[in-house]
Every structure is written in structure tokens, then in C-alpha cells.
Backbone atoms as SQL, in Angstrom:
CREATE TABLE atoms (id INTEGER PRIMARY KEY, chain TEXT, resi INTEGER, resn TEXT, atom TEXT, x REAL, y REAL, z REAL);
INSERT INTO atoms VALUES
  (1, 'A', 1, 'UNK', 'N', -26.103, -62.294, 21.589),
  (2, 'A', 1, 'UNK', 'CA', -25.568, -61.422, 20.569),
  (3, 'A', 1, 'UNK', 'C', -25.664, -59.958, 21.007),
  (4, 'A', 2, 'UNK', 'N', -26.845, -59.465, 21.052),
  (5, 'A', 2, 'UNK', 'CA', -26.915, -58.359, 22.044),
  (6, 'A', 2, 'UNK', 'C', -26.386, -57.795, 23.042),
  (7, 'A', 3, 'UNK', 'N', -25.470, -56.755, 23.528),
  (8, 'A', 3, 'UNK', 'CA', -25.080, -56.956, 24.806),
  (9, 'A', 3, 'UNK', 'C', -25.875, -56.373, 25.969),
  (10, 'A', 4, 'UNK', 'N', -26.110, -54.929, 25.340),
  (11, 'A', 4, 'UNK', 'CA', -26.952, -54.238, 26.111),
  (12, 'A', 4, 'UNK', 'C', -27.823, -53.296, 25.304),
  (13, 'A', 5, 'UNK', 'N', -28.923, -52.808, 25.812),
  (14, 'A', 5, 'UNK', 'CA', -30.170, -52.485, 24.837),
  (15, 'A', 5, 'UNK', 'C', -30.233, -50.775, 26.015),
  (16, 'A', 6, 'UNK', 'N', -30.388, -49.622, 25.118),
  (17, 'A', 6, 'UNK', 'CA', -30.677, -48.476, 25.851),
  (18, 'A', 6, 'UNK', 'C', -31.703, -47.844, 24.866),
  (19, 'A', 7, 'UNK', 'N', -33.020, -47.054, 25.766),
  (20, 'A', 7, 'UNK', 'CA', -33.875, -46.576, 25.151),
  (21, 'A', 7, 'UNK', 'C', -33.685, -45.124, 25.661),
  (22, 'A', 8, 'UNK', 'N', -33.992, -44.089, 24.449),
  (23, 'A', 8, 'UNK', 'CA', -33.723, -42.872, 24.897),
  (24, 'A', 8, 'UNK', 'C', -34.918, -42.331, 25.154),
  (25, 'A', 9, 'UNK', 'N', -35.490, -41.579, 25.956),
  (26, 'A', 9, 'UNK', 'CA', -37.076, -41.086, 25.724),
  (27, 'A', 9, 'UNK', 'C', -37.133, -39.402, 26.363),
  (28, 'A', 10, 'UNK', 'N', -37.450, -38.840, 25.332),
  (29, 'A', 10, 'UNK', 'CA', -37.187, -37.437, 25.666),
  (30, 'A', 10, 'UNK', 'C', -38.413, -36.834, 26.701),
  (31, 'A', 11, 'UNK', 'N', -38.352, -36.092, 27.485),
  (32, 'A', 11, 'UNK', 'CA', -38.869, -35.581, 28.510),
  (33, 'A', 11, 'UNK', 'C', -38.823, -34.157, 28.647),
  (34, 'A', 12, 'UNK', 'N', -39.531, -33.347, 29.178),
  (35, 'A', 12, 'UNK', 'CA', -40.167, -31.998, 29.483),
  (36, 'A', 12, 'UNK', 'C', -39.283, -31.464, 30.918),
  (37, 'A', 13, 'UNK', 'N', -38.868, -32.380, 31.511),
  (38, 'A', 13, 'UNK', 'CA', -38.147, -31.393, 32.910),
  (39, 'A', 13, 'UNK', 'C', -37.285, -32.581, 33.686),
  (40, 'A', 14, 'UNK', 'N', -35.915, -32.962, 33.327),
  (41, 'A', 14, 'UNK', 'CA', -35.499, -33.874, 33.652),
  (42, 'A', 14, 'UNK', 'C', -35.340, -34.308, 34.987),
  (43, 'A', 15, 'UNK', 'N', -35.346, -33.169, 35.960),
  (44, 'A', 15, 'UNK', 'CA', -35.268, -32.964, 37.176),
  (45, 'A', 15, 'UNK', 'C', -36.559, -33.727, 37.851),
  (46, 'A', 16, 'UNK', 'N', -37.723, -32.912, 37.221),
  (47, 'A', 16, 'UNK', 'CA', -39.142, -33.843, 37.593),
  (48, 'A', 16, 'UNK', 'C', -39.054, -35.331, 37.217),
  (49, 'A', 17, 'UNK', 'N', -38.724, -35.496, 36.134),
  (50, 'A', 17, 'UNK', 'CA', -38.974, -37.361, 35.637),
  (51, 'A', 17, 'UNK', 'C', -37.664, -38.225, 36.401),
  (52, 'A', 18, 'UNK', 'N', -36.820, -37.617, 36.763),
  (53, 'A', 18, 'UNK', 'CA', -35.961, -38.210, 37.430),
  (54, 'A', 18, 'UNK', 'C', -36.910, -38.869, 39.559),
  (55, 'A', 19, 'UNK', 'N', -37.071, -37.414, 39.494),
  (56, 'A', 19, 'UNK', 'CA', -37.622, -37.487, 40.892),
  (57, 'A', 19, 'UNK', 'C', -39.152, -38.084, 41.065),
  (58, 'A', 20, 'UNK', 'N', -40.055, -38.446, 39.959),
  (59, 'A', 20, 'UNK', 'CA', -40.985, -39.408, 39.613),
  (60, 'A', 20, 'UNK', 'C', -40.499, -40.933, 39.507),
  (61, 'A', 21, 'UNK', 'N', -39.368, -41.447, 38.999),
  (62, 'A', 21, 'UNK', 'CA', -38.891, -42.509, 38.859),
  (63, 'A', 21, 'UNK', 'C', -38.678, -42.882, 40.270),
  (64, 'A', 22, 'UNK', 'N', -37.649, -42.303, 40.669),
  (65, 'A', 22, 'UNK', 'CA', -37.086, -42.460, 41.674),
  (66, 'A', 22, 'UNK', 'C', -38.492, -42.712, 42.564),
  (67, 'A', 23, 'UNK', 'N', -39.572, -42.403, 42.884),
  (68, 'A', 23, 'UNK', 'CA', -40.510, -42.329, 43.974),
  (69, 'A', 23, 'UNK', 'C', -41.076, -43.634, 43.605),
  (70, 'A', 24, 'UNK', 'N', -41.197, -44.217, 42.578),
  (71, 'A', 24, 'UNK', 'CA', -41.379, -45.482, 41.884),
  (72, 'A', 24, 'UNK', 'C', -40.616, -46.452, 41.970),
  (73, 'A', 25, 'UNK', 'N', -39.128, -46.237, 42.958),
  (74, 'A', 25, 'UNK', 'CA', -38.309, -46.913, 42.974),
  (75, 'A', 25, 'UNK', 'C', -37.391, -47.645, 41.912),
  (76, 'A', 26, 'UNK', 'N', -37.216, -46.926, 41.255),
  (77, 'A', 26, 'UNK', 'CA', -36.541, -47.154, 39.761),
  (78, 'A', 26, 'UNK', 'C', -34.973, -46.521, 40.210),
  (79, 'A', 27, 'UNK', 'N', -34.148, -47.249, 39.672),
  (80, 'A', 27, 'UNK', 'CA', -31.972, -47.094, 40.222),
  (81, 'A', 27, 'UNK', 'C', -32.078, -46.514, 39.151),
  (82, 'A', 28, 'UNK', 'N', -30.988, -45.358, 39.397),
  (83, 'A', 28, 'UNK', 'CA', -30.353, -44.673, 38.538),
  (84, 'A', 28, 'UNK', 'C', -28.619, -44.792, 38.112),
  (85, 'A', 29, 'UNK', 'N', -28.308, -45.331, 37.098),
  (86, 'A', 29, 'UNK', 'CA', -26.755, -45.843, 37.136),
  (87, 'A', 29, 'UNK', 'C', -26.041, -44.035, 36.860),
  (88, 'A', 30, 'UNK', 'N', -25.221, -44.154, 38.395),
  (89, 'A', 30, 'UNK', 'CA', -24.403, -42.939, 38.366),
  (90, 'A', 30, 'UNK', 'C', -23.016, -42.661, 37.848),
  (91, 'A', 31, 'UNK', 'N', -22.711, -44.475, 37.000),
  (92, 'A', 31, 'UNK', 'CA', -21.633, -44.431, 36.478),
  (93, 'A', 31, 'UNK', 'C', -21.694, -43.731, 35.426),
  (94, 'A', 32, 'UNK', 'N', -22.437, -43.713, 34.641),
  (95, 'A', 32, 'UNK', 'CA', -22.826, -42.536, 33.763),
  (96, 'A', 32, 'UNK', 'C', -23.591, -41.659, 33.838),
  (97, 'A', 33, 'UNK', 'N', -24.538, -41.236, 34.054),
  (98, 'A', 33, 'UNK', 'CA', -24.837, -40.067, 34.628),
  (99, 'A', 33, 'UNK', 'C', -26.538, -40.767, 35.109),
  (100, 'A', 34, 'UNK', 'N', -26.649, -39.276, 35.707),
  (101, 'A', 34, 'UNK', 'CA', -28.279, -39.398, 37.019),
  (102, 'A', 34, 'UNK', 'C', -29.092, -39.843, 35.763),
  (103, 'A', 35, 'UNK', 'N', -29.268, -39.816, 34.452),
  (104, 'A', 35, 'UNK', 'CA', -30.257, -39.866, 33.271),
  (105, 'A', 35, 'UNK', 'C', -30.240, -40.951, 33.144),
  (106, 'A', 36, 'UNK', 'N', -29.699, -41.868, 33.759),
  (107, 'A', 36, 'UNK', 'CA', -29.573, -43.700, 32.996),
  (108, 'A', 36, 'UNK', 'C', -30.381, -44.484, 33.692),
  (109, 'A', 37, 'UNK', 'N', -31.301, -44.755, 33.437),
  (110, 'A', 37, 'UNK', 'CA', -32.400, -45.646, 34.616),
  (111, 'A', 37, 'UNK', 'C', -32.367, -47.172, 34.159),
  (112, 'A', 38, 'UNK', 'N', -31.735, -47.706, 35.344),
  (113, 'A', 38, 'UNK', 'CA', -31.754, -49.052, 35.245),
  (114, 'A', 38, 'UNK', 'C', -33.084, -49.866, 34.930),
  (115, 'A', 39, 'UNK', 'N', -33.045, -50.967, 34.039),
  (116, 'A', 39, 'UNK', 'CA', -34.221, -51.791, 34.254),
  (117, 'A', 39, 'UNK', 'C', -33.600, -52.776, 34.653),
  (118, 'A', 40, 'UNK', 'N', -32.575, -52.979, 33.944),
  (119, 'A', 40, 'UNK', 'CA', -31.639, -54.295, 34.206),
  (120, 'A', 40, 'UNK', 'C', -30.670, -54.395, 34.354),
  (121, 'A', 41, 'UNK', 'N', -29.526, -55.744, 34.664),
  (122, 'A', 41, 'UNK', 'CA', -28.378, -55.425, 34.186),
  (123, 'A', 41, 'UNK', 'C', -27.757, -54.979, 32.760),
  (124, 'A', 42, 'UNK', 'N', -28.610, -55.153, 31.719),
  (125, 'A', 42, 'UNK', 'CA', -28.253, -55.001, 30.163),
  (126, 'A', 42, 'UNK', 'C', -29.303, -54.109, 29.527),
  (127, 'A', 43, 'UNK', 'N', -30.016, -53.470, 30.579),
  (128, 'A', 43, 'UNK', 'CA', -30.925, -52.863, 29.497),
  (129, 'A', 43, 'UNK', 'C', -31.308, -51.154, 30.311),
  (130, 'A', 44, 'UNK', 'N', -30.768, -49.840, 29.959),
  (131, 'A', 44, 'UNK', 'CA', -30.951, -48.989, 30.425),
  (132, 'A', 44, 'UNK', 'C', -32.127, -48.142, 29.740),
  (133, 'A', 45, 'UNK', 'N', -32.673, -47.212, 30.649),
  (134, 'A', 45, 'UNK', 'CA', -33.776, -45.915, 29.876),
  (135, 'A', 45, 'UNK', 'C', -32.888, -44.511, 30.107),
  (136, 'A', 46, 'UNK', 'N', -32.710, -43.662, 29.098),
  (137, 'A', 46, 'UNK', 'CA', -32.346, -42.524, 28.940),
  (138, 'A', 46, 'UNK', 'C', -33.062, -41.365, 28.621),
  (139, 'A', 47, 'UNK', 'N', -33.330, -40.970, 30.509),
  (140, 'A', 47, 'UNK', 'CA', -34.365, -39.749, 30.102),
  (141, 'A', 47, 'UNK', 'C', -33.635, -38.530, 29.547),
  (142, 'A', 48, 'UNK', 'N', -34.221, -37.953, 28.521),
  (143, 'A', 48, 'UNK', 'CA', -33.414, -36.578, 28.023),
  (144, 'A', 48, 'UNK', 'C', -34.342, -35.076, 27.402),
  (145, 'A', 49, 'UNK', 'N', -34.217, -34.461, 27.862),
  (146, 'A', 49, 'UNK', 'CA', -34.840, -33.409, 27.886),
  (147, 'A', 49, 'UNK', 'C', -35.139, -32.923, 26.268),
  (148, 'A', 50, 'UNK', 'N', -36.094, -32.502, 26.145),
  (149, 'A', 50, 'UNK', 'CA', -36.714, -32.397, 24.503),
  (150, 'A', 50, 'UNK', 'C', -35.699, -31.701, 23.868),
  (151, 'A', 51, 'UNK', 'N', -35.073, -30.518, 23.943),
  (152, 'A', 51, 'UNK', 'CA', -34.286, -29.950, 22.815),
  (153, 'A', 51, 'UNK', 'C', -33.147, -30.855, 22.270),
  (154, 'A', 52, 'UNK', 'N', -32.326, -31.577, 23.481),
  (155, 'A', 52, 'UNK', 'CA', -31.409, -32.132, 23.218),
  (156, 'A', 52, 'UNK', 'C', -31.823, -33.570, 22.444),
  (157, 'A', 53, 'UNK', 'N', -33.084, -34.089, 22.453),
  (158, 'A', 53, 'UNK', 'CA', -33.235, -35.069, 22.027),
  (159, 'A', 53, 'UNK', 'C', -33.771, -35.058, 20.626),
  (160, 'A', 54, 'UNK', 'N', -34.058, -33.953, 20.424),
  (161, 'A', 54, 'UNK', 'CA', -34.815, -33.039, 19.009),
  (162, 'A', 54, 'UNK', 'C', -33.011, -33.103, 18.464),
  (163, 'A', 55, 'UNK', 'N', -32.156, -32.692, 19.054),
  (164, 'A', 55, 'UNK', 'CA', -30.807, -31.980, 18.446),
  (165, 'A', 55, 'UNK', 'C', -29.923, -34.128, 18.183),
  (166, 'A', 56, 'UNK', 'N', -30.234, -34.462, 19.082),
  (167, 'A', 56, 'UNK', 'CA', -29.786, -35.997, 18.939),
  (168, 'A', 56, 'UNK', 'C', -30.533, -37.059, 17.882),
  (169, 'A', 57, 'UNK', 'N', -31.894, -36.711, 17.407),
  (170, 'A', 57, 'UNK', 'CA', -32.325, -37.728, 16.826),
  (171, 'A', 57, 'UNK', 'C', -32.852, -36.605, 15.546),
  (172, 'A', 58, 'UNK', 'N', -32.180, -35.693, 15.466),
  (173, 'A', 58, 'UNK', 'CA', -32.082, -34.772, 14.259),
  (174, 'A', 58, 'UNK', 'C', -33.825, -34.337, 13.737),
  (175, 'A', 59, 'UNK', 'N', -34.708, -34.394, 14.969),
  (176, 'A', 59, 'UNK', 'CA', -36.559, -34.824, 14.276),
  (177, 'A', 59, 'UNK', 'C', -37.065, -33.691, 15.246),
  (178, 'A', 60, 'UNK', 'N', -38.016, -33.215, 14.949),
  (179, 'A', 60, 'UNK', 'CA', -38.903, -32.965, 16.402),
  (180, 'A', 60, 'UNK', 'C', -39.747, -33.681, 17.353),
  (181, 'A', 61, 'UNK', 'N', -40.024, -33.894, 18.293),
  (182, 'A', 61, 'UNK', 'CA', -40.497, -34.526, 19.977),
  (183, 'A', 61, 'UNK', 'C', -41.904, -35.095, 19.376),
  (184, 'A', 62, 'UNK', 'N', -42.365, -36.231, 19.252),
  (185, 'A', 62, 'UNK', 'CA', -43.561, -36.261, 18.534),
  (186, 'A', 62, 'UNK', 'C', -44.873, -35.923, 19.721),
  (187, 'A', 63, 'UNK', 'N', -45.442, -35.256, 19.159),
  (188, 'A', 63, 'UNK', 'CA', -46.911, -34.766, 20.028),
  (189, 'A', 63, 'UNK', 'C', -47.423, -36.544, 21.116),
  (190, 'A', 64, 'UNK', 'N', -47.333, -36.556, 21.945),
  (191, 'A', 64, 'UNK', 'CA', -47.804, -37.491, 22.835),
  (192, 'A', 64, 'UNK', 'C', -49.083, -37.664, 23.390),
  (193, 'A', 65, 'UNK', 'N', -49.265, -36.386, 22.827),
  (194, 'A', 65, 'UNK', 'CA', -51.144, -36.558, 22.982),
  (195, 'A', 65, 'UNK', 'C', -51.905, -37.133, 21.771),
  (196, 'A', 66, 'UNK', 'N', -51.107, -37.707, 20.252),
  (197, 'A', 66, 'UNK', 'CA', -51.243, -38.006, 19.364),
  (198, 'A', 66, 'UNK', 'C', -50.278, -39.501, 18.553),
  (199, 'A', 67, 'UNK', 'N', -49.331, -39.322, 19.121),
  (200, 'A', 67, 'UNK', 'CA', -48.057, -40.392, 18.959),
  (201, 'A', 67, 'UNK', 'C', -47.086, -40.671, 20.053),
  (202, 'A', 68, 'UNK', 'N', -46.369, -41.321, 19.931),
  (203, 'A', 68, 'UNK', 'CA', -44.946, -41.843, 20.660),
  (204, 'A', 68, 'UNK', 'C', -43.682, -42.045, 19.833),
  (205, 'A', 69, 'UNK', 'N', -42.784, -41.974, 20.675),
  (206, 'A', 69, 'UNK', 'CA', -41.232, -41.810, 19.990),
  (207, 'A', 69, 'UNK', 'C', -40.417, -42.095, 20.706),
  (208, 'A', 70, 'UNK', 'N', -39.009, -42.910, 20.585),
  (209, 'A', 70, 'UNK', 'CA', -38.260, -43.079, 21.324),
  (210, 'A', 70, 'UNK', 'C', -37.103, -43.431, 20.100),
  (211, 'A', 71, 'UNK', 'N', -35.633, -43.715, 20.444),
  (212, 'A', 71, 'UNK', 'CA', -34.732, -43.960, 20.026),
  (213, 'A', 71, 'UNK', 'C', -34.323, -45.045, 20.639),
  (214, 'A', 72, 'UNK', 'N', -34.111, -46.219, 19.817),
  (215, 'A', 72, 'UNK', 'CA', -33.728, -47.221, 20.214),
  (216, 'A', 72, 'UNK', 'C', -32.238, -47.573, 19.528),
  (217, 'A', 73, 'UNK', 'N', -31.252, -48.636, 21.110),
  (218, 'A', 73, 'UNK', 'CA', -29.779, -48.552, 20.891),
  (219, 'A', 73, 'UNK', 'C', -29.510, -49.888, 21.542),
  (220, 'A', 74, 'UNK', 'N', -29.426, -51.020, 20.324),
  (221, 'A', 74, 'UNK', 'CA', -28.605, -52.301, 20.744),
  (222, 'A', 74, 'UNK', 'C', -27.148, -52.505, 20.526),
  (223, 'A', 75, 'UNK', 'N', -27.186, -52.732, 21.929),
  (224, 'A', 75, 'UNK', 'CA', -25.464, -52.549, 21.846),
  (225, 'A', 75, 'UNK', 'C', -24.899, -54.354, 21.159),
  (226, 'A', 76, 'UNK', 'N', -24.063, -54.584, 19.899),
  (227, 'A', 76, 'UNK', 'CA', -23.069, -55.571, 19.898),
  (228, 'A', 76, 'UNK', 'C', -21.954, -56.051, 19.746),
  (229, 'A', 77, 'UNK', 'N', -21.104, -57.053, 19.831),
  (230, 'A', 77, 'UNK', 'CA', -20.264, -57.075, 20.393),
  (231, 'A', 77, 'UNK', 'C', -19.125, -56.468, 18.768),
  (232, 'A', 78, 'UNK', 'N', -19.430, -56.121, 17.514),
  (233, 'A', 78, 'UNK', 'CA', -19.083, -56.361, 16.063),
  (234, 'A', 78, 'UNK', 'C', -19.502, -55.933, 15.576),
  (235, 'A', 79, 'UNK', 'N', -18.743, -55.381, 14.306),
  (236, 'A', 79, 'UNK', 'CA', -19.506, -55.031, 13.205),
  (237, 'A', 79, 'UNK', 'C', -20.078, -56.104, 12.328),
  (238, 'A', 80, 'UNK', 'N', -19.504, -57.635, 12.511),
  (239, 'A', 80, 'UNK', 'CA', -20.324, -58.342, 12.176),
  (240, 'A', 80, 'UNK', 'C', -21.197, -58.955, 12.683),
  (241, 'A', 81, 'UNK', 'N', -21.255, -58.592, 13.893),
  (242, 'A', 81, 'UNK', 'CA', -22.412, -59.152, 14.528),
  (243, 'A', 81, 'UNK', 'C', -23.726, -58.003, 14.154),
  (244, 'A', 82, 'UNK', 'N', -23.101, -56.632, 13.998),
  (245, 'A', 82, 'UNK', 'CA', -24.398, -56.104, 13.629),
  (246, 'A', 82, 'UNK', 'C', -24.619, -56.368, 11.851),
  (247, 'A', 83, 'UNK', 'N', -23.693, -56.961, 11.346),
  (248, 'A', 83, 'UNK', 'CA', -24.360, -57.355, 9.659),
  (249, 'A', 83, 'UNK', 'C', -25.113, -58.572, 10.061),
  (250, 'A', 84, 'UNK', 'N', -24.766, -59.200, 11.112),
  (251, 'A', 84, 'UNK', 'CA', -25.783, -60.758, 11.290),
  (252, 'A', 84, 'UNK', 'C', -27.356, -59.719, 11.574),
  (253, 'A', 85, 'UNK', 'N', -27.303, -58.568, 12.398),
  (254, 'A', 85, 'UNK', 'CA', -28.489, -58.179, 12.584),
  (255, 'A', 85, 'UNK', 'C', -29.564, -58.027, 11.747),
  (256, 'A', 86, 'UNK', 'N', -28.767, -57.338, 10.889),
  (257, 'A', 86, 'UNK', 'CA', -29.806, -56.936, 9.487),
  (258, 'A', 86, 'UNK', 'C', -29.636, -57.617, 8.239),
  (259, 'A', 87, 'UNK', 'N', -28.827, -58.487, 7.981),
  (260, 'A', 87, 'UNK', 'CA', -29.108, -59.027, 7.174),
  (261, 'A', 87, 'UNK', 'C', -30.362, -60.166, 7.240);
């Protein structure tokens, strides 16, 4: 039902967390841009730099020395497949 699952996770210097991944050996899909880090074929991570992710998930960056936060995005194939979701 699911097709593909993307997690957004906001970050402090995209340039650095990109070039940390990467040394970890983590793919970056360049069909959409250097920010899309493969885990899988169906399941991407979207590193994004705090303002824009403050301006995308309409909240502020939650303190990480205290909490965690991310935006989560299942992709399906319907709008009724996403009423099968939640109902």
C-alpha cells in the first residue's frame, strides 16, 4: 500500500551532514537533489537545514539536547488508499 516513505530531519549545516553521511557511506539520490539520502529503494532521509524546516513544518526545531523531531511522509498510491490509512 505504501509506496515510498521519506523522513525529513532538519539539520544545522547541510553541507557538513551531507559530507558526514557520505563518509559513512550513505547514497545520495541526485535525481532530486544532494539532500535525499537513500536508505532504500522506497524509503528516503531529507536532510534540511533548520530555518527552512521551521518554515516547512510551520513549528520551531525542537531542542535535541531535550527532544527529537522529524516529519514524516508516506507516499500512496490514492486518496483512497490514504482513507484505508486512517480510517
Amino acid at each position: 500500500m505504501i509506496k515510498n516513505t521519506w523522513v525529513n530531519l532538519p539539520v544545522k549545516s547541510l553541507s557538513d551532514s551531507v559530507e558526514f553521511f557520505e563518509k559513512l557511506e550513505f547514497k545520495f539520490n541526485k535525481q532530486f537533489n544532494a539532500t535525499n539520502m537513500l536508505l532504500n529503494d522506497n524509503t528516503m532521509v531529507t536532510l534540511v537545514e533548520e530555518p527552512q524546516f521551521e518554515e516547512f513544518a510551520q513549528k520551531e526545531v525542537a531542542d535535541t539536547k531535550t527532544t527529537a523531531e522529524a516529519v514524516l511522509v508516506l507516499q500512496v498510491e490514492s486518496k483512497d488508499a490514504v482513507n484505508e490509512l486512517v480510517d
